[in-house]
KOLGU-4560 file (N, C-alpha, C; in nm, 3 decimals, padded with zeros to 5 digits):
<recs>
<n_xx: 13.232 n_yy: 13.415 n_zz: 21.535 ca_xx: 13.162 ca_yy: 13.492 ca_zz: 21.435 c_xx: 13.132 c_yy: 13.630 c_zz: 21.490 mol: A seq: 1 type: UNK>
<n_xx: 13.156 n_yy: 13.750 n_zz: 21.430 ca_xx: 13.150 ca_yy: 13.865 ca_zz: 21.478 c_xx: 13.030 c_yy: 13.886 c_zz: 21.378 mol: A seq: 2 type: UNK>
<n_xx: 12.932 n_yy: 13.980 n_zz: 21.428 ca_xx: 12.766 ca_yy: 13.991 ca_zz: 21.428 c_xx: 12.806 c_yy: 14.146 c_zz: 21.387 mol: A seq: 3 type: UNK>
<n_xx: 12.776 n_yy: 14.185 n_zz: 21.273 ca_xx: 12.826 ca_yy: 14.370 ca_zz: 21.253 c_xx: 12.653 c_yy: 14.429 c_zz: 21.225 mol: A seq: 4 type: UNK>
<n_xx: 12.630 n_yy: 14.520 n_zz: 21.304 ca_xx: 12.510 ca_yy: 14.584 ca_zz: 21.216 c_xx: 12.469 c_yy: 14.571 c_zz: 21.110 mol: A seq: 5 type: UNK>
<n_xx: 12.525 n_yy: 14.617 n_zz: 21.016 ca_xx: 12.462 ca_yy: 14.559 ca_zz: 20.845 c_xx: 12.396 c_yy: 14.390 c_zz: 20.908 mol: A seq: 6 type: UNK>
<n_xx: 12.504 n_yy: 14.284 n_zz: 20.921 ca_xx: 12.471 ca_yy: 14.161 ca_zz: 20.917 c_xx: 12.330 c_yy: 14.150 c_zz: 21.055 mol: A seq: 7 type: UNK>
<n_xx: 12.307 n_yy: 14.221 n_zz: 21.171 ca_xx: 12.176 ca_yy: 14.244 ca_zz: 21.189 c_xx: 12.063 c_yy: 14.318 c_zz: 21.133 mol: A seq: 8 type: UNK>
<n_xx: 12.082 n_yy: 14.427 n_zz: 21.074 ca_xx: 12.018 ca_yy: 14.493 ca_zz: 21.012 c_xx: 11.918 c_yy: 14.379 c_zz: 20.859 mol: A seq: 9 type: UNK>
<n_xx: 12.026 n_yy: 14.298 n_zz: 20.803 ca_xx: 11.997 ca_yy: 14.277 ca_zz: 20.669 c_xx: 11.880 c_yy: 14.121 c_zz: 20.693 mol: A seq: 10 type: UNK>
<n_xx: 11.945 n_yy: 14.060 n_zz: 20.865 ca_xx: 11.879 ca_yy: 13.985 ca_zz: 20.912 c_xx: 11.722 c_yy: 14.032 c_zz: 20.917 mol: A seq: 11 type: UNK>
<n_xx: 11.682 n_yy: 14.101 n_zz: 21.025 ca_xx: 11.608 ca_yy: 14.203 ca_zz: 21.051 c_xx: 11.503 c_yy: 14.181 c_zz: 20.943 mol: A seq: 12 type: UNK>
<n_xx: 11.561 n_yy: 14.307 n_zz: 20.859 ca_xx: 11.506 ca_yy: 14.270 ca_zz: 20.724 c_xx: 11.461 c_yy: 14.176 c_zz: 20.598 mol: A seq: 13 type: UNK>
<n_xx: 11.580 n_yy: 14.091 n_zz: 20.647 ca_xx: 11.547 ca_yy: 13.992 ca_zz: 20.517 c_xx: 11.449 c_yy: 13.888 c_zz: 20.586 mol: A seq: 14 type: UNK>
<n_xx: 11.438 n_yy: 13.877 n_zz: 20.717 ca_xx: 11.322 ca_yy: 13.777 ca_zz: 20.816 c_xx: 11.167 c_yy: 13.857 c_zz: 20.791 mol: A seq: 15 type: UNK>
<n_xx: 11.172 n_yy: 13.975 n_zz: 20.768 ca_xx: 11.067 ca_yy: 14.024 ca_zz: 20.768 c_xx: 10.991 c_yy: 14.043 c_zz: 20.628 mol: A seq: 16 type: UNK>
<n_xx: 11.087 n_yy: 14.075 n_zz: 20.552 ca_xx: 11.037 ca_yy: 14.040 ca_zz: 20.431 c_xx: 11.008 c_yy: 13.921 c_zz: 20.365 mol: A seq: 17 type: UNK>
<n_xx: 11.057 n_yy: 13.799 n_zz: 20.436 ca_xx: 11.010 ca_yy: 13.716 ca_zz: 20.389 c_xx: 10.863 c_yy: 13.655 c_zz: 20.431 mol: A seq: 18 type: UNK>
<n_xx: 10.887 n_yy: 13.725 n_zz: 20.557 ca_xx: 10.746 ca_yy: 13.725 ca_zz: 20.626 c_xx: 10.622 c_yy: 13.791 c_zz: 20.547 mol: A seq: 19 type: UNK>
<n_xx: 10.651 n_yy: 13.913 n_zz: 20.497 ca_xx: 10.563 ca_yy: 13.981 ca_zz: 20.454 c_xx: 10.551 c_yy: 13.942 c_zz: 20.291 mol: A seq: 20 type: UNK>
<n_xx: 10.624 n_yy: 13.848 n_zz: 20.241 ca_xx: 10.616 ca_yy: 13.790 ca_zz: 20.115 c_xx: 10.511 c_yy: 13.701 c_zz: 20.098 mol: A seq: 21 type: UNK>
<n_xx: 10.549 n_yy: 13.557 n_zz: 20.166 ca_xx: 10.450 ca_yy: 13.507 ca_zz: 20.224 c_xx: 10.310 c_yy: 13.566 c_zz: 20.309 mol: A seq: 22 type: UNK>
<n_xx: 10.316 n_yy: 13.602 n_zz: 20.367 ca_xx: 10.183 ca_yy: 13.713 ca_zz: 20.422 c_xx: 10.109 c_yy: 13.694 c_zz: 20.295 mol: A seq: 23 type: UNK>
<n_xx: 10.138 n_yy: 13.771 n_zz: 20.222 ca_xx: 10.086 ca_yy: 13.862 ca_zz: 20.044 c_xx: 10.076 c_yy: 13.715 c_zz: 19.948 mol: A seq: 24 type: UNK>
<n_xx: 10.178 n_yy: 13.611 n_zz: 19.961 ca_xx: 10.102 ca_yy: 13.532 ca_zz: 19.879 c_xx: 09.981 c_yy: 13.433 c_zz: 19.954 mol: A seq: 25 type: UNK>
<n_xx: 09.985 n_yy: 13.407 n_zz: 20.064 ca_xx: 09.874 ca_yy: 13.378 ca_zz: 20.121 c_xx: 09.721 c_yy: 13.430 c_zz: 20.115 mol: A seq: 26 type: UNK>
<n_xx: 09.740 n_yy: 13.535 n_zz: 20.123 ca_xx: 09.601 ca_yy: 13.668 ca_zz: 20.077 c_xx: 09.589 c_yy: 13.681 c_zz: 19.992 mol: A seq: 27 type: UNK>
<n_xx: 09.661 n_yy: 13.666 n_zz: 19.852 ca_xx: 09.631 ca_yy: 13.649 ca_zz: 19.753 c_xx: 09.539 c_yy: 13.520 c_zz: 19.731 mol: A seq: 28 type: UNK>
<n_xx: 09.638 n_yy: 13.391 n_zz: 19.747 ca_xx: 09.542 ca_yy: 13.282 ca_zz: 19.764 c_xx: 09.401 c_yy: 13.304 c_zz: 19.794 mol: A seq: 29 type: UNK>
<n_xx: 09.384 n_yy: 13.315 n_zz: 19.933 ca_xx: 09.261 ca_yy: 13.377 ca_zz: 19.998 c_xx: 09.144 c_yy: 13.426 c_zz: 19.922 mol: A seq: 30 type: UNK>
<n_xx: 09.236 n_yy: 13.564 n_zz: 19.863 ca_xx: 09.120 ca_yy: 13.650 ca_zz: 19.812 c_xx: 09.045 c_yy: 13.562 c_zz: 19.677 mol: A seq: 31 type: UNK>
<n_xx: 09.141 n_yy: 13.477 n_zz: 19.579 ca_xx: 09.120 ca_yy: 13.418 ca_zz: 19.471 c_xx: 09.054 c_yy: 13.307 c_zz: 19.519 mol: A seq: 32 type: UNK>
<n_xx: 09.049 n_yy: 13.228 n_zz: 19.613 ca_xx: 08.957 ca_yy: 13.113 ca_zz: 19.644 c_xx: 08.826 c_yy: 13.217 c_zz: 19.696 mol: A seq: 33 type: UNK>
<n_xx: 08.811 n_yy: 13.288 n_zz: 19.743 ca_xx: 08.700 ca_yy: 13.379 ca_zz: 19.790 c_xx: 08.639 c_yy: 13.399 c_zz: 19.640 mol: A seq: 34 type: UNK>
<n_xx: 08.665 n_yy: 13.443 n_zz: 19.570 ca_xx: 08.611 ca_yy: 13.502 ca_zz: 19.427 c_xx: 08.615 c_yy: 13.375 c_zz: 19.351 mol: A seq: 35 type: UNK>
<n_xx: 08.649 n_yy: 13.292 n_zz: 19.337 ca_xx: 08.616 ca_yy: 13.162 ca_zz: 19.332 c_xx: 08.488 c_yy: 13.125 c_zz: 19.355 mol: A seq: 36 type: UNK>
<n_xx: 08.463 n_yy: 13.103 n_zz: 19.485 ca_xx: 08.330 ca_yy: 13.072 ca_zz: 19.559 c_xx: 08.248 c_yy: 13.138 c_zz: 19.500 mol: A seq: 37 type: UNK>
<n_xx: 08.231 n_yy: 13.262 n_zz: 19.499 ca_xx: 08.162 ca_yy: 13.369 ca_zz: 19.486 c_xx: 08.072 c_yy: 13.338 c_zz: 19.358 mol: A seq: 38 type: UNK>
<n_xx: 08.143 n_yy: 13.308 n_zz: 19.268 ca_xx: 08.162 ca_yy: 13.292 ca_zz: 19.117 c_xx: 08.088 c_yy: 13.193 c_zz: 19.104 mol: A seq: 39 type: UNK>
<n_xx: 08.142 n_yy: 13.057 n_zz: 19.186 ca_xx: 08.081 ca_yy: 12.917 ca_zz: 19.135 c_xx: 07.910 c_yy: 12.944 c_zz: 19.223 mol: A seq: 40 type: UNK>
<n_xx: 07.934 n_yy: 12.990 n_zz: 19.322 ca_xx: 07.786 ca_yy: 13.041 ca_zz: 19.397 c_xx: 07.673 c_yy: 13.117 c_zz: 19.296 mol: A seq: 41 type: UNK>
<n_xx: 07.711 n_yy: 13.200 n_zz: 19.217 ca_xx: 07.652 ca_yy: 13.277 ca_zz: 19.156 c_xx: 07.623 c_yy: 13.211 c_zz: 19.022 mol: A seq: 42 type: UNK>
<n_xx: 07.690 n_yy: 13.090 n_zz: 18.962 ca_xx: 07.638 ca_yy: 12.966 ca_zz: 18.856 c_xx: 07.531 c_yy: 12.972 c_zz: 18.907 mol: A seq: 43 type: UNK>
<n_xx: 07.521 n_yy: 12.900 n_zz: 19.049 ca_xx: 07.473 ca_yy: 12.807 ca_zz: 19.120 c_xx: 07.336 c_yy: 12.818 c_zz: 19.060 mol: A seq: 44 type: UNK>
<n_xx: 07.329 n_yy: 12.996 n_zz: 19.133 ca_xx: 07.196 ca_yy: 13.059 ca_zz: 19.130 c_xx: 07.124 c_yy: 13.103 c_zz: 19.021 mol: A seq: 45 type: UNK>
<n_xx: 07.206 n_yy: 13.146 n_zz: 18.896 ca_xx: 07.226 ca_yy: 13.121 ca_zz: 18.728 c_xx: 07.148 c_yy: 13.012 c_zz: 18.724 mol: A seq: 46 type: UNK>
<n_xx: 07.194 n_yy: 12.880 n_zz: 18.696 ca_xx: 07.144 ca_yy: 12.751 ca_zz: 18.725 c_xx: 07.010 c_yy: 12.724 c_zz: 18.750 mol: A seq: 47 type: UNK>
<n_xx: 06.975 n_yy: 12.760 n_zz: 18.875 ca_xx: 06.836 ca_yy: 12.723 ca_zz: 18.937 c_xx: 06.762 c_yy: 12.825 c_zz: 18.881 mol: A seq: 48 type: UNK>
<n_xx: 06.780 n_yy: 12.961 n_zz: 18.829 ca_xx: 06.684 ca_yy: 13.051 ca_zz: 18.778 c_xx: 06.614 c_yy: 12.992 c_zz: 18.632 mol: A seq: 49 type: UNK>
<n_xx: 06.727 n_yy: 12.967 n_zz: 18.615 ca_xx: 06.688 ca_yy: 12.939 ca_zz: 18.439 c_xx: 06.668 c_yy: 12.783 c_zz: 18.415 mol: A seq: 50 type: UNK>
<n_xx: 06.689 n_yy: 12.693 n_zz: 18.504 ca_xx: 06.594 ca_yy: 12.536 ca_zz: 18.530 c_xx: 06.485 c_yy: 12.559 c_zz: 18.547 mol: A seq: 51 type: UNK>
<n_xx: 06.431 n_yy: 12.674 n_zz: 18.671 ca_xx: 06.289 ca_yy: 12.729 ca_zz: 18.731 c_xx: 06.189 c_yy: 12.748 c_zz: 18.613 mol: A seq: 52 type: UNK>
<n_xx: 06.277 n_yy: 12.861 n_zz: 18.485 ca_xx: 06.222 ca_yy: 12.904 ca_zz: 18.452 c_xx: 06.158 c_yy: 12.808 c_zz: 18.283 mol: A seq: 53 type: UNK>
<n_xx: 06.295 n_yy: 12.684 n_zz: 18.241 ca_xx: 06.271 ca_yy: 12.599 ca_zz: 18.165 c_xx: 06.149 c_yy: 12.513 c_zz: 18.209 mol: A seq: 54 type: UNK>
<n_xx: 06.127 n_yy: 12.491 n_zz: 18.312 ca_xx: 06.064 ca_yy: 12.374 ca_zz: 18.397 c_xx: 05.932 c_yy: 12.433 c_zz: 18.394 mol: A seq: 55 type: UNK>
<n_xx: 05.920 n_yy: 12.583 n_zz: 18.401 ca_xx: 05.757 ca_yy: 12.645 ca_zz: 18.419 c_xx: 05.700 c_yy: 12.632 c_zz: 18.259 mol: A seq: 56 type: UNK>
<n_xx: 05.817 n_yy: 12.651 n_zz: 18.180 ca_xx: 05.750 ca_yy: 12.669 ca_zz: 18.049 c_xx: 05.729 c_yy: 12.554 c_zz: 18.016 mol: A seq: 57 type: UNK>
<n_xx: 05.781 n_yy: 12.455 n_zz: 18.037 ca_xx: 05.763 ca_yy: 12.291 ca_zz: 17.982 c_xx: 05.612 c_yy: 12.218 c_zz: 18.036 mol: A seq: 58 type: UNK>
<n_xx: 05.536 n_yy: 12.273 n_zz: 18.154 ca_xx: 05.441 ca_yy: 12.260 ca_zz: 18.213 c_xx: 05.360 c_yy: 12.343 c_zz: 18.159 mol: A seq: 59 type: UNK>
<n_xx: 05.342 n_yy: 12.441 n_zz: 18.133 ca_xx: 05.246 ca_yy: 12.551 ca_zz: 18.030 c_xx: 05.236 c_yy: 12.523 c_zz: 17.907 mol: A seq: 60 type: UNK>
<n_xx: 05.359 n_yy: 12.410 n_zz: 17.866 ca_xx: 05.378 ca_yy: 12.335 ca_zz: 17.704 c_xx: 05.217 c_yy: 12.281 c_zz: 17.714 mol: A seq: 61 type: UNK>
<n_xx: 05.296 n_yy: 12.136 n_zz: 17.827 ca_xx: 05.223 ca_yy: 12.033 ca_zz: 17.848 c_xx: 05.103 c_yy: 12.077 c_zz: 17.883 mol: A seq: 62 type: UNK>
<n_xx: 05.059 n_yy: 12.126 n_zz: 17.969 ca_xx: 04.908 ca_yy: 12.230 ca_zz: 18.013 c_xx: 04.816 c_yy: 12.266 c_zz: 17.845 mol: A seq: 63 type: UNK>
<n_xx: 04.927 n_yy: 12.315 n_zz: 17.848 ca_xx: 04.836 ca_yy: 12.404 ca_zz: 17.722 c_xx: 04.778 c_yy: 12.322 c_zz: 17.616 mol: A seq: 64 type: UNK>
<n_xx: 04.854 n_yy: 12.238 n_zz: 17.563 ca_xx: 04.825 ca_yy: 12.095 ca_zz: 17.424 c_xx: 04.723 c_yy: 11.964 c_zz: 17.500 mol: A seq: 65 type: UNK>
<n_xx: 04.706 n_yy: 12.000 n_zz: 17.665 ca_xx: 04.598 ca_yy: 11.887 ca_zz: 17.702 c_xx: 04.609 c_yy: 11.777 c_zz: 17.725 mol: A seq: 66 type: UNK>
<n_xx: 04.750 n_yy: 11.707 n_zz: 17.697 ca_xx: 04.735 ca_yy: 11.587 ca_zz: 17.751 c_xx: 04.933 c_yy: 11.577 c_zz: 17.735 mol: A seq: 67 type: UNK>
<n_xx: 04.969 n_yy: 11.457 n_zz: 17.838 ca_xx: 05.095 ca_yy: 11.464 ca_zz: 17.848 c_xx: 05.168 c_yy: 11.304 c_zz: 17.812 mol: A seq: 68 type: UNK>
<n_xx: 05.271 n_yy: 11.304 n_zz: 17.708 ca_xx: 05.295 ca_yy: 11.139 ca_zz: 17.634 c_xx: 05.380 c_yy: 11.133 c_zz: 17.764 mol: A seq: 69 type: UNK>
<n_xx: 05.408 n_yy: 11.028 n_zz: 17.741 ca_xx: 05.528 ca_yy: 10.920 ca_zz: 17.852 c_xx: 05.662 c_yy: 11.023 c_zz: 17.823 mol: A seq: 70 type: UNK>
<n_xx: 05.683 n_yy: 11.085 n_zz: 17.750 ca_xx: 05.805 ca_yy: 11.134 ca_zz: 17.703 c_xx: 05.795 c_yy: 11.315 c_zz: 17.796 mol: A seq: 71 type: UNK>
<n_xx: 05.706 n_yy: 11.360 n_zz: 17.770 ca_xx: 05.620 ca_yy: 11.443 ca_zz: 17.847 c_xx: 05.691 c_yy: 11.423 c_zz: 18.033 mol: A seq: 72 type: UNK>
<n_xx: 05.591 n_yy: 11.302 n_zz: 18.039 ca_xx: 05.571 ca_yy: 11.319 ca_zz: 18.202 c_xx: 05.732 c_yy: 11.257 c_zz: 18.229 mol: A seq: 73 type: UNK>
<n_xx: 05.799 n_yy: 11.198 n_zz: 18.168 ca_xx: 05.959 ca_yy: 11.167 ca_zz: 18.217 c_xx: 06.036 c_yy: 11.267 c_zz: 18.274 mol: A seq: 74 type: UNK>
<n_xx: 06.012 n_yy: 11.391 n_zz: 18.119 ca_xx: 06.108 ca_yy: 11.529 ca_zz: 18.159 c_xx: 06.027 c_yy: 11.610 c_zz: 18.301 mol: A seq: 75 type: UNK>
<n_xx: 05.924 n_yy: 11.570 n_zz: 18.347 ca_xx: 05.837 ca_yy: 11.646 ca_zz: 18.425 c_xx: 05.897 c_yy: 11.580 c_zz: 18.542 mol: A seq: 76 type: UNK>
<n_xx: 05.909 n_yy: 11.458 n_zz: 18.558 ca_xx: 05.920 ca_yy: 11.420 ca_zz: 18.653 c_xx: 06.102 c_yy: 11.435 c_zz: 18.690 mol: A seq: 77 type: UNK>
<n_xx: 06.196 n_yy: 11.417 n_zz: 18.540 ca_xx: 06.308 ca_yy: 11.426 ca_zz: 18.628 c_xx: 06.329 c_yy: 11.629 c_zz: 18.648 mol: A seq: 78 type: UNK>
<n_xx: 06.259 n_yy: 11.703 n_zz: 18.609 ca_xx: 06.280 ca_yy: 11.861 ca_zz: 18.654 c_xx: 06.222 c_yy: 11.908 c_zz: 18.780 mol: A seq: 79 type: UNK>
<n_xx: 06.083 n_yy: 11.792 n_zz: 18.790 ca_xx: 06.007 ca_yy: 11.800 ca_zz: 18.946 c_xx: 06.140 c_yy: 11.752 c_zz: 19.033 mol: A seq: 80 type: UNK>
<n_xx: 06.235 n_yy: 11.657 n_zz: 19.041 ca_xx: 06.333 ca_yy: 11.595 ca_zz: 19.112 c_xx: 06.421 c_yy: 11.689 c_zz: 19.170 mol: A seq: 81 type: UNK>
<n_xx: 06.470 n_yy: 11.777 n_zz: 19.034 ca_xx: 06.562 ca_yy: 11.900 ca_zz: 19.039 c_xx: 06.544 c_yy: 12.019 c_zz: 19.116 mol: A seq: 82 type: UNK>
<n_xx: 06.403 n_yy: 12.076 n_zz: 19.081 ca_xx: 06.298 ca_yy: 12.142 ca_zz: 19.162 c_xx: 06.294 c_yy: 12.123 c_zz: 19.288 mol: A seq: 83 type: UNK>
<n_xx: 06.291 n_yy: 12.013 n_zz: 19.369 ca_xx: 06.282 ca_yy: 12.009 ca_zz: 19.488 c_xx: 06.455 c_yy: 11.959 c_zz: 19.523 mol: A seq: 84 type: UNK>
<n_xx: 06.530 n_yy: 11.924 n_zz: 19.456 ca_xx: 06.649 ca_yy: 11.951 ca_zz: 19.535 c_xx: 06.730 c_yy: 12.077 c_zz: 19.534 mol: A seq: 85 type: UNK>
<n_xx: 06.657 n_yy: 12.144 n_zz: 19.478 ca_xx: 06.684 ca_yy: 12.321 ca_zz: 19.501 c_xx: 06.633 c_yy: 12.394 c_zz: 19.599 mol: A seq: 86 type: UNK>
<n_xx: 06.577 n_yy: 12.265 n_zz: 19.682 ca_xx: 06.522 ca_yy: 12.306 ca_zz: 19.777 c_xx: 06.378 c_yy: 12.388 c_zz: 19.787 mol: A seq: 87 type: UNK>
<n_xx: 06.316 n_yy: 12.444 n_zz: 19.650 ca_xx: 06.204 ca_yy: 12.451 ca_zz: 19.583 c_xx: 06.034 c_yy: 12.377 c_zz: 19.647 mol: A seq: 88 type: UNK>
<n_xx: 05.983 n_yy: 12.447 n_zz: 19.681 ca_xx: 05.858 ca_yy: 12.385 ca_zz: 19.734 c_xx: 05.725 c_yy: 12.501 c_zz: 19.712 mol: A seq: 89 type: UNK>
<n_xx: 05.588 n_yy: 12.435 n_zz: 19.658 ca_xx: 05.528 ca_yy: 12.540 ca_zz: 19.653 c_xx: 05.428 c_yy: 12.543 c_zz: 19.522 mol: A seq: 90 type: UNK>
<n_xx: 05.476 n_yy: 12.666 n_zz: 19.452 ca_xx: 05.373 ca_yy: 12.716 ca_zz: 19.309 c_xx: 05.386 c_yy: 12.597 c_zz: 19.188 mol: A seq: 91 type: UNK>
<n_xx: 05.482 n_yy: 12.505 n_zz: 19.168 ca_xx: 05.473 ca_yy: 12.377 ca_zz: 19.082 c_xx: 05.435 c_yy: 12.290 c_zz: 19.139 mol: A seq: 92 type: UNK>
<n_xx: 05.428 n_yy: 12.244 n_zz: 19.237 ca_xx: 05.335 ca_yy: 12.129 ca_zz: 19.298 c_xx: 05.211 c_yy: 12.139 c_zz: 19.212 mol: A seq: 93 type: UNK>
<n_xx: 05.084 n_yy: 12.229 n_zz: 19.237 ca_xx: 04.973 ca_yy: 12.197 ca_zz: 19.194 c_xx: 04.990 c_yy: 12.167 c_zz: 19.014 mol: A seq: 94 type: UNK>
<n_xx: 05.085 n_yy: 12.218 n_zz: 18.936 ca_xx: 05.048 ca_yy: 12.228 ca_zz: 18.808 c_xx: 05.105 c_yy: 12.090 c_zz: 18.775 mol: A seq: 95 type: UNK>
<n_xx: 05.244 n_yy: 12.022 n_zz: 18.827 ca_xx: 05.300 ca_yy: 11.905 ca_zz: 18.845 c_xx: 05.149 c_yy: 11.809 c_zz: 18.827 mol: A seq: 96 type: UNK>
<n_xx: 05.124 n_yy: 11.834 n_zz: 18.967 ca_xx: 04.971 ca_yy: 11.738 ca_zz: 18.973 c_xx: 04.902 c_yy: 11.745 c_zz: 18.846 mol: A seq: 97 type: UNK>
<n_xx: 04.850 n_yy: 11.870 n_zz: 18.756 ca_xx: 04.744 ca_yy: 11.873 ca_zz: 18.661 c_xx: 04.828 c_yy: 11.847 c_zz: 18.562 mol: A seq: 98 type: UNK>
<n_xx: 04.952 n_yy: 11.807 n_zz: 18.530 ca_xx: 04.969 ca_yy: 11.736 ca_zz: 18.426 c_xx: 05.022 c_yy: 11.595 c_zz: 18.488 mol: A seq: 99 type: UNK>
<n_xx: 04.976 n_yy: 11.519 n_zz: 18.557 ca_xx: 04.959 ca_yy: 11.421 ca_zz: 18.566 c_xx: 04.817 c_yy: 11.377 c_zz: 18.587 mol: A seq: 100 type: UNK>
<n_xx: 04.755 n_yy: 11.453 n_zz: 18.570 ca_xx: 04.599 ca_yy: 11.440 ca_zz: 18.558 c_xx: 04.557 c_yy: 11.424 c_zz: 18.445 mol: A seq: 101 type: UNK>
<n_xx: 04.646 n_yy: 11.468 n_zz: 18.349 ca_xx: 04.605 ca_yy: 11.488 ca_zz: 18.209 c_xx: 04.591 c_yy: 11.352 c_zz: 18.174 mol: A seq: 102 type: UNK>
<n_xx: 04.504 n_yy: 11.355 n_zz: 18.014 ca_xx: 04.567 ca_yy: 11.187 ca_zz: 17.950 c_xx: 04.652 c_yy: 11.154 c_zz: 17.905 mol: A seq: 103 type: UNK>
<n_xx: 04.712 n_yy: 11.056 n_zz: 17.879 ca_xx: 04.849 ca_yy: 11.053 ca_zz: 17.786 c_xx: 04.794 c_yy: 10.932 c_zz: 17.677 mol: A seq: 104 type: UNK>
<n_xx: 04.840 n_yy: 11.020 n_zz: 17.541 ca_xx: 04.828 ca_yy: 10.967 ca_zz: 17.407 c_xx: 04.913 c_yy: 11.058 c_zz: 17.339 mol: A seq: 105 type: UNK>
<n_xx: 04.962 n_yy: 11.036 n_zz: 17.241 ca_xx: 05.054 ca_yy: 11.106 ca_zz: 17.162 c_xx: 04.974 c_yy: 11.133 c_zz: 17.036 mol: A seq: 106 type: UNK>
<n_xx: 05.009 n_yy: 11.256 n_zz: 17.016 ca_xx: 04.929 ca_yy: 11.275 ca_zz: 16.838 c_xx: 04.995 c_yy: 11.215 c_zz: 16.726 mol: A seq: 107 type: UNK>
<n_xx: 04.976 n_yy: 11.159 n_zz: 16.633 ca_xx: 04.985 ca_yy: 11.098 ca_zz: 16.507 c_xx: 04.949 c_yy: 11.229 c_zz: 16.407 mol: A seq: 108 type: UNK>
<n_xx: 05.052 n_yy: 11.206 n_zz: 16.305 ca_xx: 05.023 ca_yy: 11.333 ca_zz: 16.196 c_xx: 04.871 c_yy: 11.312 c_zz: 16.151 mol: A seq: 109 type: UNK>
<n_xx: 04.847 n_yy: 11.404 n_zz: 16.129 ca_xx: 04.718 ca_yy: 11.440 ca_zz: 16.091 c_xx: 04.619 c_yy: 11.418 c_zz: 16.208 mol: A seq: 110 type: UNK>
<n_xx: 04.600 n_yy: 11.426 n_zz: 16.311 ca_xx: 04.548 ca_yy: 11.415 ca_zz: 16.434 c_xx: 04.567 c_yy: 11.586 c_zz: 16.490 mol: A seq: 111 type: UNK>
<n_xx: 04.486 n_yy: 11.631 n_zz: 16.553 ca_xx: 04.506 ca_yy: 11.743 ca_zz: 16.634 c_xx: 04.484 c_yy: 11.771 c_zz: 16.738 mol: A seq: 112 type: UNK>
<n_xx: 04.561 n_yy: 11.852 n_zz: 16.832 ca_xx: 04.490 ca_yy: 11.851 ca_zz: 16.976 c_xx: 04.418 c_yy: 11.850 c_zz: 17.016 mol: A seq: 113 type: UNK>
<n_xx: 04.278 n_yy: 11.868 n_zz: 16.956 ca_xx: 04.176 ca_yy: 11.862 ca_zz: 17.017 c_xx: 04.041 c_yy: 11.750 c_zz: 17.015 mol: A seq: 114 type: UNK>
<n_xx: 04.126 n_yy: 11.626 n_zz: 17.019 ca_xx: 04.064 ca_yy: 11.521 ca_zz: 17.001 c_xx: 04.005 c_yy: 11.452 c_zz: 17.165 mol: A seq: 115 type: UNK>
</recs>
C-alpha cells in the first residue's frame, strides 16, 4: 500500500474531526443535563416557596376561626411533615402547636364561630 499525502493529510483530518465531532456532541450533552438540573433545582425551590407559603395561610385559616376539625388538623399535620422535610425548622413550630391547642368541633349551618 503506498501512503500519498492527500491519503495522510485526509487521515489527519478526518481522525480529528471526528474527534472534535464527538468533543461537541458530548458538551452539548453536558451543557443540556446542566440546564436540566438547574431547571428541575429551581421547581424544587418554586415548590417549597409556595407549600411555605400555602401552609402559613392554612394556619392563619385555622388560627383565625378558633378551633381546628379533624379535617383541619390532618392537612396540618401532613404540611407540618412536608415542612420539615424541606428541611424547615423554626417560625411554624409554635403556631403548629396553637392549633393543636385549639378545640376541635365543626360548625353546623346556622352555628357561628363564635360559640
Amino acid at each position: 500500500m503506498i501512503v500519498t499525502p492527500e491519503f495522510l493529510i485526509g487521515a489527519v483530518l478526518g481522525s480529528n474531526g471526528l474527534f472534535v465531532l464527538i468533543q461537541t456532541l458530548i458538551n452539548r450533552h453536558d451543557a443540556k443535563k446542566s440546564e436540566i438540573q438547574k431547571d428541575i433545582q429551581q421547581m424544587k425551590a418554586t415548590e417549597a416557596i409556595v407549600m411555605y407559603t400555602v401552609f402559613s395561610d392554612k394556619l392563619e385559616k385555622i388560627l383565625d376561626k378558633g378551633f381546628a376539625d379533624p379535617d383541619d388538623r390532618r392537612d396540618v399535620e401532613n404540611m407540618f411533615e412536608r415542612y420539615k422535610a424541606n428541611g424547615w425548622n423554626g417560625d411554624m413550630d409554635a403556631r403548629v402547636q396553637k392549633v393543636y391547642a385549639l378545640p376541635t368541633k365543626r360548625i353546623e349551618k346556622g352555628e357561628t364561630d363564635e360559640q
